[in-house]
Every structure is written in structure tokens, then in C-alpha cells.
mmCIF file of the N, C-alpha and C atoms, coordinates in Angstrom:
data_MODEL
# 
_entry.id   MODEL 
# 
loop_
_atom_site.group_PDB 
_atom_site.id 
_atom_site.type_symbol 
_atom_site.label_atom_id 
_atom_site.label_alt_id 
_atom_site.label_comp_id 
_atom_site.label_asym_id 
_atom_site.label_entity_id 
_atom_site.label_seq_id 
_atom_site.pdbx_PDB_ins_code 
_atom_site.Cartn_x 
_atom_site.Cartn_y 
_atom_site.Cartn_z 
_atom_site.occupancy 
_atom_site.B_iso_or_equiv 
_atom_site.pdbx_formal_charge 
_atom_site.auth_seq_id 
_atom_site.auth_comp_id 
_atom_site.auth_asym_id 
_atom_site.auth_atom_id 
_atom_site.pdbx_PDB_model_num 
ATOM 1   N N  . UNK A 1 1  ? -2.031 -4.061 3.749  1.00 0.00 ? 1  UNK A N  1 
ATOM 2   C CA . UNK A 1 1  ? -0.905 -4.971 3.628  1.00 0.00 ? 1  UNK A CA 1 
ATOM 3   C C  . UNK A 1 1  ? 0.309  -4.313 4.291  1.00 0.00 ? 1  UNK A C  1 
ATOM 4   N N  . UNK A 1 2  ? 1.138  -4.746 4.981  1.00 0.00 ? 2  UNK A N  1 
ATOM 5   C CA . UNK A 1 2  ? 2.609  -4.443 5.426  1.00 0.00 ? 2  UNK A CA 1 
ATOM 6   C C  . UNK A 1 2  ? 3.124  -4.194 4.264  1.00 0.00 ? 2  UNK A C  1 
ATOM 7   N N  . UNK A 1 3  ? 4.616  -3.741 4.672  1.00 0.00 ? 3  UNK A N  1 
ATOM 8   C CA . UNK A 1 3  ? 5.064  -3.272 3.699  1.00 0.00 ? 3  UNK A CA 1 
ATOM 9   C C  . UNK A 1 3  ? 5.683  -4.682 3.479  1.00 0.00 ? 3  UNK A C  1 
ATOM 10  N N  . UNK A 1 4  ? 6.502  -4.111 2.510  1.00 0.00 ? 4  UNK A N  1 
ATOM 11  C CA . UNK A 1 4  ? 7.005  -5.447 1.951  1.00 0.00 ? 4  UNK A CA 1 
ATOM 12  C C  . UNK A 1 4  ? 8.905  -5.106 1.464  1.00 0.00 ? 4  UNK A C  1 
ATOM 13  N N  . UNK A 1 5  ? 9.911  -5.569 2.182  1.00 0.00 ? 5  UNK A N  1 
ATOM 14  C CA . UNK A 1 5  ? 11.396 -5.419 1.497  1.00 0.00 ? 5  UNK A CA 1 
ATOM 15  C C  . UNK A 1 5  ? 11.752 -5.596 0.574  1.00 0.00 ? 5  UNK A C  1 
ATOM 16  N N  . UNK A 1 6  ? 11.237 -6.750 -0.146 1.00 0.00 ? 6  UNK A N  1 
ATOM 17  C CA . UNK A 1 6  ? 11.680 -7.386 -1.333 1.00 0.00 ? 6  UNK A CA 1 
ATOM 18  C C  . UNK A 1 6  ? 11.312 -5.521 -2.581 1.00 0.00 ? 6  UNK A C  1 
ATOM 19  N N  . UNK A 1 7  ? 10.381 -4.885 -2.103 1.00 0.00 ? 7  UNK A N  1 
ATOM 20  C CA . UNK A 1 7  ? 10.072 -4.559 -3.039 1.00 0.00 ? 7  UNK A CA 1 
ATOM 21  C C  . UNK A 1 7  ? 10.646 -3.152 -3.333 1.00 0.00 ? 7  UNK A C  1 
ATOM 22  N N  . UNK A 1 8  ? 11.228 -2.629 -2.385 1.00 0.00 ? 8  UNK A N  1 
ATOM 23  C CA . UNK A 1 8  ? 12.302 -1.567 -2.327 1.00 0.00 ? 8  UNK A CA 1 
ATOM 24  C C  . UNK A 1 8  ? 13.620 -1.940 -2.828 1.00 0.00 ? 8  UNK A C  1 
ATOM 25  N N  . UNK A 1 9  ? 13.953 -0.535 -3.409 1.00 0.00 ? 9  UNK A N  1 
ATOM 26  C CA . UNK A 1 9  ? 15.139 -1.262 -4.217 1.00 0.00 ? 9  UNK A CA 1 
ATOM 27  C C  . UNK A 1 9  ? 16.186 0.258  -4.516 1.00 0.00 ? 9  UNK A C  1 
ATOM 28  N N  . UNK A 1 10 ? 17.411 0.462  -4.720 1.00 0.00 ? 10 UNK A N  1 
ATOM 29  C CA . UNK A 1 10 ? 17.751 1.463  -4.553 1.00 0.00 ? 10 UNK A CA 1 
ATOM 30  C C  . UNK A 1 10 ? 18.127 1.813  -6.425 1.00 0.00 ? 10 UNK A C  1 
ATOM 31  N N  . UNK A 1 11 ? 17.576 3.323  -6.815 1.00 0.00 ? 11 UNK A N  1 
ATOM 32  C CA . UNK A 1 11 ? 18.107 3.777  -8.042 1.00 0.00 ? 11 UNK A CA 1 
ATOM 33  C C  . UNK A 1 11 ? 19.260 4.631  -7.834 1.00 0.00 ? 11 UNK A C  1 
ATOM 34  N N  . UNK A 1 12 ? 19.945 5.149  -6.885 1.00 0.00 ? 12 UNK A N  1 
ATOM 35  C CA . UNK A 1 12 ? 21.498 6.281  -6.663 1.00 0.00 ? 12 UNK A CA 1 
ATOM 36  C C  . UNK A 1 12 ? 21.495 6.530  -5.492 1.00 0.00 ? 12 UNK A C  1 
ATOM 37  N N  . UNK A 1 13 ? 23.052 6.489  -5.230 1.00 0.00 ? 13 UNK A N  1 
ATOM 38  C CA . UNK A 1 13 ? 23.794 6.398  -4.001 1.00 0.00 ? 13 UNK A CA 1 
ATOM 39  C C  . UNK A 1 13 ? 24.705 7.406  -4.325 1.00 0.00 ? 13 UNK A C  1 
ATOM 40  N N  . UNK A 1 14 ? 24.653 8.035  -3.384 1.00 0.00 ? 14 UNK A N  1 
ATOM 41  C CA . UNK A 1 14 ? 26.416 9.713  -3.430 1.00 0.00 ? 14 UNK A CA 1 
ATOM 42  C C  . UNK A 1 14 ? 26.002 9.786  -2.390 1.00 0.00 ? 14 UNK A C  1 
ATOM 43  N N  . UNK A 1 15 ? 27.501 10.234 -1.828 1.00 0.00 ? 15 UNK A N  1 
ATOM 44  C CA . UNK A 1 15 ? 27.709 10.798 -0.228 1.00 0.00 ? 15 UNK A CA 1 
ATOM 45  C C  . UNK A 1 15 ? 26.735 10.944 0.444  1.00 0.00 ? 15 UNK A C  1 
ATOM 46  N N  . UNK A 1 16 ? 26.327 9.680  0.925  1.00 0.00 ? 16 UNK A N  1 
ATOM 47  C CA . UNK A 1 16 ? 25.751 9.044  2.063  1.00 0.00 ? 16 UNK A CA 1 
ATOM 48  C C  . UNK A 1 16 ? 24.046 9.804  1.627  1.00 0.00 ? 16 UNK A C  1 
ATOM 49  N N  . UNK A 1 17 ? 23.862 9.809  0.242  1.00 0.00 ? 17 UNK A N  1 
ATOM 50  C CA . UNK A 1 17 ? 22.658 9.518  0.280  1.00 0.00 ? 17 UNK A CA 1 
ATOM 51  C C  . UNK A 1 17 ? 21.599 8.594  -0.765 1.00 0.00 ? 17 UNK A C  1 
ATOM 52  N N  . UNK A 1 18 ? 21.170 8.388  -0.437 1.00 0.00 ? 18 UNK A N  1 
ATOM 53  C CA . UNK A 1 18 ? 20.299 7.100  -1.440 1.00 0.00 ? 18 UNK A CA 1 
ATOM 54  C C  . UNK A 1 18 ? 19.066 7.460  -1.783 1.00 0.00 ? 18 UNK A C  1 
ATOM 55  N N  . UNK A 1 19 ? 18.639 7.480  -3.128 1.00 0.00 ? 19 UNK A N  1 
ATOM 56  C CA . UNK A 1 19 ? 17.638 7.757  -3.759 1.00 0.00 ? 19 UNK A CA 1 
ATOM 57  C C  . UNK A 1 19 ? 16.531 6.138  -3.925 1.00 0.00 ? 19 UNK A C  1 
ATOM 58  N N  . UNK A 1 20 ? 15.700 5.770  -3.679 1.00 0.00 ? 20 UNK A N  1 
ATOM 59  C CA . UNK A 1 20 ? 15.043 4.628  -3.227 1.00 0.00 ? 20 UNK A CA 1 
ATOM 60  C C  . UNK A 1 20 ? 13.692 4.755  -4.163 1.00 0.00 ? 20 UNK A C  1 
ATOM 61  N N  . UNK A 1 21 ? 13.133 3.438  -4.592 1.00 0.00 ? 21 UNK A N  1 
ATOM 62  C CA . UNK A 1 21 ? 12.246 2.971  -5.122 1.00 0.00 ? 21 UNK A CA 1 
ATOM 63  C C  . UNK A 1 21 ? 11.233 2.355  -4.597 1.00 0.00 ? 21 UNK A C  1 
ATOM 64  N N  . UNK A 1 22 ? 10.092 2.578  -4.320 1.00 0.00 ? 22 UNK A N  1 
ATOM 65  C CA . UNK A 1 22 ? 8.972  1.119  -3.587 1.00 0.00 ? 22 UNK A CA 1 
ATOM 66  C C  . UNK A 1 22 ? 7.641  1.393  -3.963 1.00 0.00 ? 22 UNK A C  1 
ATOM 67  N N  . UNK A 1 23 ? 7.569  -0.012 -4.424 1.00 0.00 ? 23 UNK A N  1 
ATOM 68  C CA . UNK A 1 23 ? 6.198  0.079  -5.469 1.00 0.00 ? 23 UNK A CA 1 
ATOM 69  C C  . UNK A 1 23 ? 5.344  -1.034 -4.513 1.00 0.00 ? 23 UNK A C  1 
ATOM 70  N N  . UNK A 1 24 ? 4.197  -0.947 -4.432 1.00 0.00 ? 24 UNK A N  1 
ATOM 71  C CA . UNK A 1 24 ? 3.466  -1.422 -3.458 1.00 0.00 ? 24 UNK A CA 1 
ATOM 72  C C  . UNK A 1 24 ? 1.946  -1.375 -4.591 1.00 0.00 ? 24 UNK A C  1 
ATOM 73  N N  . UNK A 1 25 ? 1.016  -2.117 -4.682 1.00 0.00 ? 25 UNK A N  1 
ATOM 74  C CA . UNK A 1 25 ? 0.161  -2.663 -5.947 1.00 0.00 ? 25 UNK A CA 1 
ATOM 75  C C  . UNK A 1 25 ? -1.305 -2.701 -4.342 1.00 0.00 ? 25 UNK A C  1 
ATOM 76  N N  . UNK A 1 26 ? -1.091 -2.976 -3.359 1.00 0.00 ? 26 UNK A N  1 
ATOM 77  C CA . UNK A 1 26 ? -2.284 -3.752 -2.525 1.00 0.00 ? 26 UNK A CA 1 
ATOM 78  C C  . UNK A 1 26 ? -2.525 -2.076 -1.159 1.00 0.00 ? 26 UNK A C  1 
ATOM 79  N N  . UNK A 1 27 ? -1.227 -1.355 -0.972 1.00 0.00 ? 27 UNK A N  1 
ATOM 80  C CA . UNK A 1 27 ? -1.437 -0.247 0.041  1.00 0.00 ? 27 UNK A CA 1 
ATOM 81  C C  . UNK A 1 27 ? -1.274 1.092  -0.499 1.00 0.00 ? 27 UNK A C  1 
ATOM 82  N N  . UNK A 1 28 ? -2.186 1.997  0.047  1.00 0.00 ? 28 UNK A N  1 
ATOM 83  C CA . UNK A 1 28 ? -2.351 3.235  -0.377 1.00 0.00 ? 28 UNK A CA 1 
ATOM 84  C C  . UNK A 1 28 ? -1.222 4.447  0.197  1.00 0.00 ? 28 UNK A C  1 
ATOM 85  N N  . UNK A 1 29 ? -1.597 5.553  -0.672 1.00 0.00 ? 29 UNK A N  1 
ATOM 86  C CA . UNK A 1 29 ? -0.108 6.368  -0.110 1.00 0.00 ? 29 UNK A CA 1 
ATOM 87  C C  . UNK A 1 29 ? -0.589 6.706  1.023  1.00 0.00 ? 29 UNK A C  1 
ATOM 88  N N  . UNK A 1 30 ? -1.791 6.869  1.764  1.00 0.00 ? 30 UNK A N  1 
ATOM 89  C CA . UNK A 1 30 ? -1.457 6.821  3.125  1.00 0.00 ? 30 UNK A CA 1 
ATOM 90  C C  . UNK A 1 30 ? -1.280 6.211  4.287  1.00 0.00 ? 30 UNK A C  1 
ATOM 91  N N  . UNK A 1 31 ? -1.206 4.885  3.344  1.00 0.00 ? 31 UNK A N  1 
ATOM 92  C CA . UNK A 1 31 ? -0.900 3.948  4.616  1.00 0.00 ? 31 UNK A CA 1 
ATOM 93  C C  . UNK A 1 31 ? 0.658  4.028  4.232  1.00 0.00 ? 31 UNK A C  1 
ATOM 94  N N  . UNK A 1 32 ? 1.386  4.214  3.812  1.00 0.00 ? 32 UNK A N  1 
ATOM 95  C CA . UNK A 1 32 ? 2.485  4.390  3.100  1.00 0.00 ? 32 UNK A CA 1 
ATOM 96  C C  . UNK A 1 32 ? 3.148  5.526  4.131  1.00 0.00 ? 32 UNK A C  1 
ATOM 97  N N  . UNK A 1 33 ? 2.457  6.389  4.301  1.00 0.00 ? 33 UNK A N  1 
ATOM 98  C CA . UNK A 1 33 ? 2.878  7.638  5.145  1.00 0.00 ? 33 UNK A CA 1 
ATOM 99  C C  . UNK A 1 33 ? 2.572  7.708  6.510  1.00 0.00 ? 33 UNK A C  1 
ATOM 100 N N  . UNK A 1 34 ? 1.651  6.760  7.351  1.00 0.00 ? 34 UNK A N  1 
ATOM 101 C CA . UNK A 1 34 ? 1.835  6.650  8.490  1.00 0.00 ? 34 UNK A CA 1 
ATOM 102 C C  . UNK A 1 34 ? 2.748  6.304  9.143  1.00 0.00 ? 34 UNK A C  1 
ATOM 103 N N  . UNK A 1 35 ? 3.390  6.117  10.311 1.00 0.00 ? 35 UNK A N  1 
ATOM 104 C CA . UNK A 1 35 ? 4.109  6.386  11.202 1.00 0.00 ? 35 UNK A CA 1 
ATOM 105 C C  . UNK A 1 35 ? 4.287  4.903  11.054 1.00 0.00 ? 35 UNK A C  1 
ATOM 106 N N  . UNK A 1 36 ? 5.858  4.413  10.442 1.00 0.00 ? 36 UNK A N  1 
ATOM 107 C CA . UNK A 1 36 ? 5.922  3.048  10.829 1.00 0.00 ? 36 UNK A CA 1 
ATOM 108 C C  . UNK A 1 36 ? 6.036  2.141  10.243 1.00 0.00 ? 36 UNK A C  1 
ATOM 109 N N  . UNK A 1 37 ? 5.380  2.728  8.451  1.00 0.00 ? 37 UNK A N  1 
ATOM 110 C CA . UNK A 1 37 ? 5.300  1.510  7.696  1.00 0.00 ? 37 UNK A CA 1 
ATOM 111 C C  . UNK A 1 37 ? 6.325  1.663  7.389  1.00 0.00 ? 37 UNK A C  1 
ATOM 112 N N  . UNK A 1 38 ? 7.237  2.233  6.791  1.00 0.00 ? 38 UNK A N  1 
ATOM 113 C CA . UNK A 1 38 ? 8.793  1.719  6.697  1.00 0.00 ? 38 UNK A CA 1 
ATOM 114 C C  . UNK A 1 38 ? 9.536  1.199  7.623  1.00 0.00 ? 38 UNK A C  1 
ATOM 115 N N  . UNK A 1 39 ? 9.315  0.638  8.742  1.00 0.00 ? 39 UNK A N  1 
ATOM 116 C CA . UNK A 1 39 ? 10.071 0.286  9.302  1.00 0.00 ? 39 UNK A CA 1 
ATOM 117 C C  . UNK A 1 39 ? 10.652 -0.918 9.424  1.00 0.00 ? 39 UNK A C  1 
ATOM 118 N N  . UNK A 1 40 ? 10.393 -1.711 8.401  1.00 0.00 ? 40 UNK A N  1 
ATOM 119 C CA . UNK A 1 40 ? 10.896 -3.328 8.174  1.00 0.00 ? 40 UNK A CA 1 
ATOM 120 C C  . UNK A 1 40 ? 12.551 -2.875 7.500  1.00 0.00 ? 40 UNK A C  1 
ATOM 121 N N  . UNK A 1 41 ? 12.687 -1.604 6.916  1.00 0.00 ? 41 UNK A N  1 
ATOM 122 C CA . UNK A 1 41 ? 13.550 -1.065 6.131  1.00 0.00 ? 41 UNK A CA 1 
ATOM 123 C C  . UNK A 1 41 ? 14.530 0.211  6.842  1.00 0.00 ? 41 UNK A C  1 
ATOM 124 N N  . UNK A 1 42 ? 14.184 0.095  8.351  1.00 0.00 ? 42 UNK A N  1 
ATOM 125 C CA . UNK A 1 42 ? 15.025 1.068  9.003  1.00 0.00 ? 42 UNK A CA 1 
ATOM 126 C C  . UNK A 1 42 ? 16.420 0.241  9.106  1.00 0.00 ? 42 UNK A C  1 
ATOM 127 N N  . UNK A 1 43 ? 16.883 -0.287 9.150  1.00 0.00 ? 43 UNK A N  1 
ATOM 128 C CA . UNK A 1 43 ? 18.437 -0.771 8.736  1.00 0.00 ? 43 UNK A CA 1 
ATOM 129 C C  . UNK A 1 43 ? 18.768 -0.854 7.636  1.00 0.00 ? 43 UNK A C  1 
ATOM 130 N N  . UNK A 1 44 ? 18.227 0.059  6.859  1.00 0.00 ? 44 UNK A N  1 
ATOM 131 C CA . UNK A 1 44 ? 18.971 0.108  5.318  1.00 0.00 ? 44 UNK A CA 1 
ATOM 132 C C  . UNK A 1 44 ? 18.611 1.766  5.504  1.00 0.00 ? 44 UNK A C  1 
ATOM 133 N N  . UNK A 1 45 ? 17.510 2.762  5.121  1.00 0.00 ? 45 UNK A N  1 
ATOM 134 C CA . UNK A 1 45 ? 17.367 3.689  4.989  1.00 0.00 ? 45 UNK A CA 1 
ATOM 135 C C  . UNK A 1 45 ? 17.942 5.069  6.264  1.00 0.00 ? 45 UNK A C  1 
ATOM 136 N N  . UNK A 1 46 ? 18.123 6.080  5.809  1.00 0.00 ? 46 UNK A N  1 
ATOM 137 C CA . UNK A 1 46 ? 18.230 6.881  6.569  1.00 0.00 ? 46 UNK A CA 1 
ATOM 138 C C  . UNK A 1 46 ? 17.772 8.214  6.482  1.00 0.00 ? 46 UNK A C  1 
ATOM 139 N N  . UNK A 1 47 ? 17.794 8.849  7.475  1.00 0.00 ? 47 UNK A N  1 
ATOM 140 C CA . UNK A 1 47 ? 17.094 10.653 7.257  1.00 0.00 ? 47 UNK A CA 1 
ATOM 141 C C  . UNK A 1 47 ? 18.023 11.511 6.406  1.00 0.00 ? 47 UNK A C  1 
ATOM 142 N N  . UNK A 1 48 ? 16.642 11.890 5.407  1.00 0.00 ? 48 UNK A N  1 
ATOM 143 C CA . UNK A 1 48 ? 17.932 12.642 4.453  1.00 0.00 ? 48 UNK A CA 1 
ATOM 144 C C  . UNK A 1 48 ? 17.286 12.019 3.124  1.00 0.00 ? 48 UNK A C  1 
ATOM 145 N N  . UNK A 1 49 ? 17.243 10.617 2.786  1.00 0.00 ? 49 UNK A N  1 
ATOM 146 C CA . UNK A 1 49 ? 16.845 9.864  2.099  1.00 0.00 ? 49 UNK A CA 1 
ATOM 147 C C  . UNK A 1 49 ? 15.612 9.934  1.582  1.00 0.00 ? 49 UNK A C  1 
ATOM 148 N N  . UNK A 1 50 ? 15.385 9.992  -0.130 1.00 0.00 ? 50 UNK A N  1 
ATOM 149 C CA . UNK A 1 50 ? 14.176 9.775  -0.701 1.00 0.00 ? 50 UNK A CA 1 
ATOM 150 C C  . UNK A 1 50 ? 13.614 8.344  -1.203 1.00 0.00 ? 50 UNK A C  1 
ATOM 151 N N  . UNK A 1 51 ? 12.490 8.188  -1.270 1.00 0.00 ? 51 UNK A N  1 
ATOM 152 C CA . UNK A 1 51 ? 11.776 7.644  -1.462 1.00 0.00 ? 51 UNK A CA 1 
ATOM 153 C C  . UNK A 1 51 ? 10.791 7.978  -3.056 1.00 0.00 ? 51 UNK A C  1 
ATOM 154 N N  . UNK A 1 52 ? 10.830 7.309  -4.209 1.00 0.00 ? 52 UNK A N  1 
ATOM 155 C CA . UNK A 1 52 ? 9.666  7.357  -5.224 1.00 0.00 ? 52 UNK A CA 1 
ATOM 156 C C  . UNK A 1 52 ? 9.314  6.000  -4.846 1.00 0.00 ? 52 UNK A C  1 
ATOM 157 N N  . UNK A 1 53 ? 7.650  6.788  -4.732 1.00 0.00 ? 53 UNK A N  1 
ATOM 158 C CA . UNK A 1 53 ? 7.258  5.668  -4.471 1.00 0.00 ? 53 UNK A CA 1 
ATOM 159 C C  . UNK A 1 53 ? 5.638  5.279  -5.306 1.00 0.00 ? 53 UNK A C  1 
ATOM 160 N N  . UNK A 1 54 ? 4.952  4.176  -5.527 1.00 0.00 ? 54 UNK A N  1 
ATOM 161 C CA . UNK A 1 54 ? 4.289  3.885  -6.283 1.00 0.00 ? 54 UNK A CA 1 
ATOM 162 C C  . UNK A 1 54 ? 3.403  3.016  -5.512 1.00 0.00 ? 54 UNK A C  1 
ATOM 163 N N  . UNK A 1 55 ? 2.308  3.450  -5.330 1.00 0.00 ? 55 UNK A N  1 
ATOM 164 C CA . UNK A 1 55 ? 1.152  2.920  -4.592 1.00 0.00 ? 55 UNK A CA 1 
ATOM 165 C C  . UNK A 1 55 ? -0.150 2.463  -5.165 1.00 0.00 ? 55 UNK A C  1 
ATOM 166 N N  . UNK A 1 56 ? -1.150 1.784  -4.779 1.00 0.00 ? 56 UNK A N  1 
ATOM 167 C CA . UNK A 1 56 ? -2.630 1.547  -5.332 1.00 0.00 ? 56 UNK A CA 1 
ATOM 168 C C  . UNK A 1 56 ? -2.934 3.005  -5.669 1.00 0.00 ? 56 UNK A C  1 
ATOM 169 N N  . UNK A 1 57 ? -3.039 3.844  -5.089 1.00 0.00 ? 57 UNK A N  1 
ATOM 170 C CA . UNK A 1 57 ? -3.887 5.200  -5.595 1.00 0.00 ? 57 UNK A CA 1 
ATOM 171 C C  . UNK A 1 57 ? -2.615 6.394  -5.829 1.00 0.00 ? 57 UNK A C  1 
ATOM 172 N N  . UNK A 1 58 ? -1.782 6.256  -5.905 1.00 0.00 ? 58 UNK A N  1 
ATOM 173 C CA . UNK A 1 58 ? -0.541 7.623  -6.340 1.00 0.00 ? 58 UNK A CA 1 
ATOM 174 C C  . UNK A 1 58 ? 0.574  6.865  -6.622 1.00 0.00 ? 58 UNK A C  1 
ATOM 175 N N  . UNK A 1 59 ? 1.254  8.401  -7.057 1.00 0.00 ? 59 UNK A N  1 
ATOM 176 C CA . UNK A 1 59 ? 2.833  7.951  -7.165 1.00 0.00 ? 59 UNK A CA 1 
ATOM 177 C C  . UNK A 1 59 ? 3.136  9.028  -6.302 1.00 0.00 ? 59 UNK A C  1 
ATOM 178 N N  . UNK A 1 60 ? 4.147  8.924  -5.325 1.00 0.00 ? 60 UNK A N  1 
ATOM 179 C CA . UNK A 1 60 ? 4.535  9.847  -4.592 1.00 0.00 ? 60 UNK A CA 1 
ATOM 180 C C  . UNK A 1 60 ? 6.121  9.705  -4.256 1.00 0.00 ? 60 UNK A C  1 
ATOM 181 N N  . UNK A 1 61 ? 6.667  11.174 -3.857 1.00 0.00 ? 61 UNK A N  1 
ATOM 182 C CA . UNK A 1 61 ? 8.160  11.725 -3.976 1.00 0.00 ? 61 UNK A CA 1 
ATOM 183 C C  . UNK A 1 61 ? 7.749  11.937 -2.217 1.00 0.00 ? 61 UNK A C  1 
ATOM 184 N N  . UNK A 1 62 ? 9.004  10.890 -1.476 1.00 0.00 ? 62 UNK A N  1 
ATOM 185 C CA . UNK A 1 62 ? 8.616  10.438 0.275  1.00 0.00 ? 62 UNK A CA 1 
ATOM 186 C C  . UNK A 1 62 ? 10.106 11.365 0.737  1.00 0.00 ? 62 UNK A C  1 
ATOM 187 N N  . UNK A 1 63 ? 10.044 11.530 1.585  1.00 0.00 ? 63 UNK A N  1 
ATOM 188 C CA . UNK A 1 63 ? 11.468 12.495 1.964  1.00 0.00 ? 63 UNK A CA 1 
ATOM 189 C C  . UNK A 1 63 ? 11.770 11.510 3.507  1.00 0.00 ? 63 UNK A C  1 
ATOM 190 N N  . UNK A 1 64 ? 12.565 10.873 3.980  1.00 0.00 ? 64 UNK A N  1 
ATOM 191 C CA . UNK A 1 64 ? 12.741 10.293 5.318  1.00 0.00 ? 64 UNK A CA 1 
ATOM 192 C C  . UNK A 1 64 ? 12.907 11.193 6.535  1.00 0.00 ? 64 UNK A C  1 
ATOM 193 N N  . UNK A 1 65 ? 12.354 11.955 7.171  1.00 0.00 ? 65 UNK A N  1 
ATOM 194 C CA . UNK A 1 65 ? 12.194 12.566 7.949  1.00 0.00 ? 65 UNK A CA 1 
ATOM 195 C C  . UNK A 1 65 ? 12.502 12.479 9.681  1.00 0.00 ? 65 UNK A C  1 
ATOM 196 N N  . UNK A 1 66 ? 12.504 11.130 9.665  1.00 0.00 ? 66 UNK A N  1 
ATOM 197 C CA . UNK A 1 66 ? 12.995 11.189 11.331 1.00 0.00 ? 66 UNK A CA 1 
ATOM 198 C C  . UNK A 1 66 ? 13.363 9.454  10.985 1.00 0.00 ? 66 UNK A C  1 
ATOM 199 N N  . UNK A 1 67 ? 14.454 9.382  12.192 1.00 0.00 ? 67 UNK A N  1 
ATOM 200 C CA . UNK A 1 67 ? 15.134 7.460  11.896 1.00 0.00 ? 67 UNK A CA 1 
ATOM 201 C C  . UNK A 1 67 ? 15.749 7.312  13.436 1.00 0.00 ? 67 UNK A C  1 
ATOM 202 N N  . UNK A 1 68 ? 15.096 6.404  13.772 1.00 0.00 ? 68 UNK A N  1 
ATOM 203 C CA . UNK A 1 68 ? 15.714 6.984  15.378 1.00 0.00 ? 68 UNK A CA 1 
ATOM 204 C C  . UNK A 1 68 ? 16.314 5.292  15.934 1.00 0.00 ? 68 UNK A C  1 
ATOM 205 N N  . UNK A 1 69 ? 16.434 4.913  14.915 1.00 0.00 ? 69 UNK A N  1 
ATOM 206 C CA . UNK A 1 69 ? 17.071 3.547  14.802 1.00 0.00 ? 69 UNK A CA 1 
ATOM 207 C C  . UNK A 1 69 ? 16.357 2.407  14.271 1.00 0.00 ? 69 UNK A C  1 
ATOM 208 N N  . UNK A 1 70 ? 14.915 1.983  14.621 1.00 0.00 ? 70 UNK A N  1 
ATOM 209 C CA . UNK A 1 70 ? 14.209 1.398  14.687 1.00 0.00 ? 70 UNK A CA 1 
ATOM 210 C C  . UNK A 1 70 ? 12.989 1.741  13.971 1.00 0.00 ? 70 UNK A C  1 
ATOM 211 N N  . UNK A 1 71 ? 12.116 2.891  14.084 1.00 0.00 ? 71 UNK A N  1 
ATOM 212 C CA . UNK A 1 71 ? 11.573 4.056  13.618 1.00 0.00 ? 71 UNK A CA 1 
ATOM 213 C C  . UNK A 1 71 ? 11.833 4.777  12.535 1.00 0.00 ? 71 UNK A C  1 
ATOM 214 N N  . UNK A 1 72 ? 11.103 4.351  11.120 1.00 0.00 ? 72 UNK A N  1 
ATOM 215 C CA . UNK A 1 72 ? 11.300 5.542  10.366 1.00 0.00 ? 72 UNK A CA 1 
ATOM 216 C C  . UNK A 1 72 ? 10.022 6.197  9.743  1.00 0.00 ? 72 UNK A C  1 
ATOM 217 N N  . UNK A 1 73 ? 10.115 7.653  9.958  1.00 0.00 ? 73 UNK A N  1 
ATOM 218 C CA . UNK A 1 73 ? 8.814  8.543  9.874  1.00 0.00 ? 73 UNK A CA 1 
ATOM 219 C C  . UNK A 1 73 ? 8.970  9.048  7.979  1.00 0.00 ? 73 UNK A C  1 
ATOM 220 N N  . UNK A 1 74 ? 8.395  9.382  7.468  1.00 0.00 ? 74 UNK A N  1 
ATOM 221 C CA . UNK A 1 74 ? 8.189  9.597  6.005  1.00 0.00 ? 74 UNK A CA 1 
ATOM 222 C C  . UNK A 1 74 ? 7.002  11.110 5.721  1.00 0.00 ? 74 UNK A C  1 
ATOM 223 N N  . UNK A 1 75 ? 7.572  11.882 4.924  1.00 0.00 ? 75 UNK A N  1 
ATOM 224 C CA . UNK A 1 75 ? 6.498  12.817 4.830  1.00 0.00 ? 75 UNK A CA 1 
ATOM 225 C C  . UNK A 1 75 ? 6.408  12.621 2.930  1.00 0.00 ? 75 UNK A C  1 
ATOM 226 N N  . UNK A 1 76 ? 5.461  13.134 2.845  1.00 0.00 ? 76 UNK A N  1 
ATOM 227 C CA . UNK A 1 76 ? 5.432  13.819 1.496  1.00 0.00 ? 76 UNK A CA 1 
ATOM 228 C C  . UNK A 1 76 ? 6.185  14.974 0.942  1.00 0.00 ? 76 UNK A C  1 
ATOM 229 N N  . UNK A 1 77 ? 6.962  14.989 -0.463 1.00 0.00 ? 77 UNK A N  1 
ATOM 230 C CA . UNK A 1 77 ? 7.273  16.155 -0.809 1.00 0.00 ? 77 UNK A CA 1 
ATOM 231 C C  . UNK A 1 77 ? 6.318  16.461 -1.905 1.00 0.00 ? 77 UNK A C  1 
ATOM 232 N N  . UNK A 1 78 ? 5.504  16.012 -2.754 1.00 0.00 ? 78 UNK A N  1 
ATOM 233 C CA . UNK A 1 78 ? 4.554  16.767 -3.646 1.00 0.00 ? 78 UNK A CA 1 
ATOM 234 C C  . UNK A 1 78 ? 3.351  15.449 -3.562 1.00 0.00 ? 78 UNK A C  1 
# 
């Protein structure tokens, strides 16, 4: 499944950074972590920015890693 906007949602904002929510029920954390699937959400998010996130098979802590306008890359932190 694509990702989906509706389903991101922000829990804290301070100096220019945002702590982010996205729960996803149908895609796995690694489709979650390929190259791209956030990108319906690159005009809201930026590098620097976390991600908890909640998938079919994990819960995972996403770190935004590269944003090159259009493009946003996501790694894992645990």
C-alpha cells in the first residue's frame, strides 16, 4: 500500500523540529524504509525530523535522513 497523509500526524514541535506519528495497519517497516515512501509528506517533513512509527510487523523510531525537496530518505534508529 502507499503511504497514506491522512495518517501522519504531528506529537511536538521546538525549534524547527517535529516529532511525527504514522501508523500504517496494511505496509511493513520495510516498505516504510525504502527510498520514497515518505514522499507524499516531503512538504511538511524535514531532515532532522523523527518519525514513531507503527507498522503491520513493528513499531519503529525513523530519523529523516536526507530531504532534497521532493525526496525524503528515512533510516532506522532502533
Amino acid at each position: 500500500m502507499p503511504f497514506e497523509i491522512q495518517s501522519l500526524s504531528v506529537l511536538a514541535y521546538a525549534n524547527g523540529f517535529t516529532l511525527w506519528h504514522y501508523r500504517t495497519d496494511n505496509d511493513t517497516r520495510s516498505q516504510m524504509l525504502s527510498t520514497g515512501y515518505f514522499n507524499p509528506a516531503a512538504h511538511l517533513v524535514r531532515r532532522g525530523d523523527m518519525v514513531l512509527a507503527r507498522s503491520s510487523d513493528a513499531f519503529s523510531i525513523l530519523h529523516v535522513t536526507a530531504h532534497s525537496g521532493s525526496t525524503v530518505n528515512v533510516a532506522a534508529l532502533v
